[in-house]
N, C-alpha and C positions, 0 to 999 in steps of 0.2 A: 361421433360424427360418421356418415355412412361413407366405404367407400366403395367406390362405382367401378367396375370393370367392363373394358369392351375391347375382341378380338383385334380388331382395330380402329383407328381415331373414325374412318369415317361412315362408322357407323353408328357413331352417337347422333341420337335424335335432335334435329335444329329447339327445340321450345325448352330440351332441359339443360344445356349449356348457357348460363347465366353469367360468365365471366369477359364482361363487355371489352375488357382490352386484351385480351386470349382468345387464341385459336386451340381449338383441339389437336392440329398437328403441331401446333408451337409446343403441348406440352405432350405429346406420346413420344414412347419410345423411338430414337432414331432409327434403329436395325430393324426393328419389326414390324413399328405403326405399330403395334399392341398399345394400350391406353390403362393408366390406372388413377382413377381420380378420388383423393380426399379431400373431399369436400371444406375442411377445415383448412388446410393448407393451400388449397386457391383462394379460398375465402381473403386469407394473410397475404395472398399476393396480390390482388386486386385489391385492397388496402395498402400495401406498400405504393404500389402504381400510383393510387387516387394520390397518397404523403407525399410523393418526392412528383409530382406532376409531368413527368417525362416516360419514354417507353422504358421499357425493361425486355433488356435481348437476352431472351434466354437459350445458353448452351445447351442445355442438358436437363434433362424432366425428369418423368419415369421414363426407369432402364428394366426392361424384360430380363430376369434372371441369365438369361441367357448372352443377349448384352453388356451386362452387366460382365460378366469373367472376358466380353471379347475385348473391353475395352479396359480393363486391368482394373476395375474397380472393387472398392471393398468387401469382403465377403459378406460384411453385414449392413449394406449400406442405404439410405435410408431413401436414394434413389430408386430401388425396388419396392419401395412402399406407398409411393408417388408425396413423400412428406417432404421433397429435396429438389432444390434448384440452383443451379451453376447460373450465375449473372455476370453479362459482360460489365465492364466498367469503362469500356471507352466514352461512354455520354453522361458516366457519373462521377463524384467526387467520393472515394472511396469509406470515407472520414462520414458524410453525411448520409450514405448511402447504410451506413454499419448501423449508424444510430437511427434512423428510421426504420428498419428491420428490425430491430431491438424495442422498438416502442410500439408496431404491431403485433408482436407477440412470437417472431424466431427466437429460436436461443442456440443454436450448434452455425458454426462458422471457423469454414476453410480459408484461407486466403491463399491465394495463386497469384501473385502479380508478375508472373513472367510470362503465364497463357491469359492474362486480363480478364480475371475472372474472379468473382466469390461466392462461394458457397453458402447456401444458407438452407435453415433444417427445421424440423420442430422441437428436437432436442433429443434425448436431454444436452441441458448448458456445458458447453463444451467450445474450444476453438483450436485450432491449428494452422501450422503454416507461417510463413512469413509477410507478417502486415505489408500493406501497400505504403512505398513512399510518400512523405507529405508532399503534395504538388506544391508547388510552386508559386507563389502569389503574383498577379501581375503588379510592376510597381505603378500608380501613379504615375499620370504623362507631368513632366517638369515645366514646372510654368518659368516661364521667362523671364529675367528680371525687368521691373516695373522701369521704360523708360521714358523722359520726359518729354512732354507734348511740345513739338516743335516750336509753336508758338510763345510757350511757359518757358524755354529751355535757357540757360545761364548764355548760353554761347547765343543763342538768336540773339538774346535781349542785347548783350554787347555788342554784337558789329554791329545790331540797328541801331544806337545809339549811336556807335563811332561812322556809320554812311550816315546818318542823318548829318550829326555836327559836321563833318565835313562838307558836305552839300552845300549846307546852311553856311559856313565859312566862307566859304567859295564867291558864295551868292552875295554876303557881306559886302567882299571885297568887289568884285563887280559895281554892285550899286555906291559904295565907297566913291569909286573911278569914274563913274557917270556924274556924280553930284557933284565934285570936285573940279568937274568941266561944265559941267552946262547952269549948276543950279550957284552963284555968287551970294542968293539971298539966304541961303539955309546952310553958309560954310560951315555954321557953330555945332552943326550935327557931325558931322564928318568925325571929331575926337573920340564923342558917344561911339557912332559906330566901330570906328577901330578898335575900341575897347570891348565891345559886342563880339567881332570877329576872335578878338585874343581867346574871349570864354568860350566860343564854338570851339576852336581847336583844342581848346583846352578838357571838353568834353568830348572830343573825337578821342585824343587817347588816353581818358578814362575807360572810352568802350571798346579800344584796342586793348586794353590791359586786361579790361574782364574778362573778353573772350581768349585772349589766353593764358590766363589763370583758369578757365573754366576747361578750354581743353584739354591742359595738363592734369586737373584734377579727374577729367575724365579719363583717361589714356591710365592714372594712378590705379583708378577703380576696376579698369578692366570692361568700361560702359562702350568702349569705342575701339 
């Protein structure tokens, strides 16, 4: 693959930089603006970019020899060769970001994860450094326990039962007391109904009882 040299980034010509998510001063040297580009190794980065669909911030490009010693870098390092790129990892997952690099075709990686950074090379296969912690997984938001629809609920269904029978009771006796004075021709009802009012109340606390057995069982559950 050819590699391309220029005094500085901005004098590469606009129609031969072909690397649609890079700038020329994204990858020249930081100290000097000098530029040295392999064309093979942008190639891999502009495929890494298109894989993982997100930018890629890159630290560190090509380092001019001279750079290179000012910034304590390796005597043989393959940032002089423009084959080397230092990537932030703040917008990446370190874990997916390794394996996508490894499937376009790097093979040498540093890991940094206390300056948020990784290294990645042409190789040869090789690694160093201490990997990045596994992040974190968010858990799942906790769904609620399923409560029951006011209308279905044990506890509605009782007191309505116990307000109605008593309503109904009530209203028994009422009309009981009216027939028993005005109406002489229909006294033979009057027993019926007293027997009528005994079952109303008698189902008033059934539905006294249900609704509290129902909120005891709820209070048990932890639902109330």
């Amino acid at each position: 693959m050819p590699i391309l040299t220029w005094s500085h980034w901005r004098k590469v010509p606009n129609g031969l930089w072909r690397w649609k998510n890079f700038s020329p001063a994204e990858i020249a040297c930081r100290g000097t603006g000098a530029l040295k580009i392999d064309t093979e190794a942008l190639d891999k980065l502009q495929a890494l970019r298109d894989r993982l669909g997100k930018p890629l911030i890159i630290r560190s490009a090509y380092r001019s020899p001279e750079h290179n010693r000012r910034v304590g870098g390796a005597p043989r390092s393959k940032h002089m060769d423009g084959t080397a790129f230092d990537i932030a990892m703040a917008n990446h997952d370190p874990v997916a970001f390794e394996a996508a690099a490894r499937e376009v075709g790097f093979l040498g990686f540093g890991y940094y994860p206390r300056s948020g950074f990784m290294h990645i090379d042409l190789g040869p296969a090789r690694s160093w450094g201490e990997k990045f912690p596994a992040r974190a997984v968010p858990f799942a938001p906790e769904t609620p326990p399923a409560r029951e629809v006011l209308a279905e609920s044990r506890t509605f269904r009782g007191s309505g039962a116990a307000g109605a029978a008593t309503v109904g009771a009530a209203g028994v006796e009422v009309l009981q007391e009216a027939l028993a004075e005005t109406q002489s021709t229909i006294q033979p009802l009057v027993p019926y109904l007293d027997a009528l009012r005994w079952v109303l109340v008698a189902i008033a606390l059934i539905g006294i009882a249900v609704t509290i057995h129902a909120r005891l069982d709820d209070w048990k559950r932890g639902q109330r």
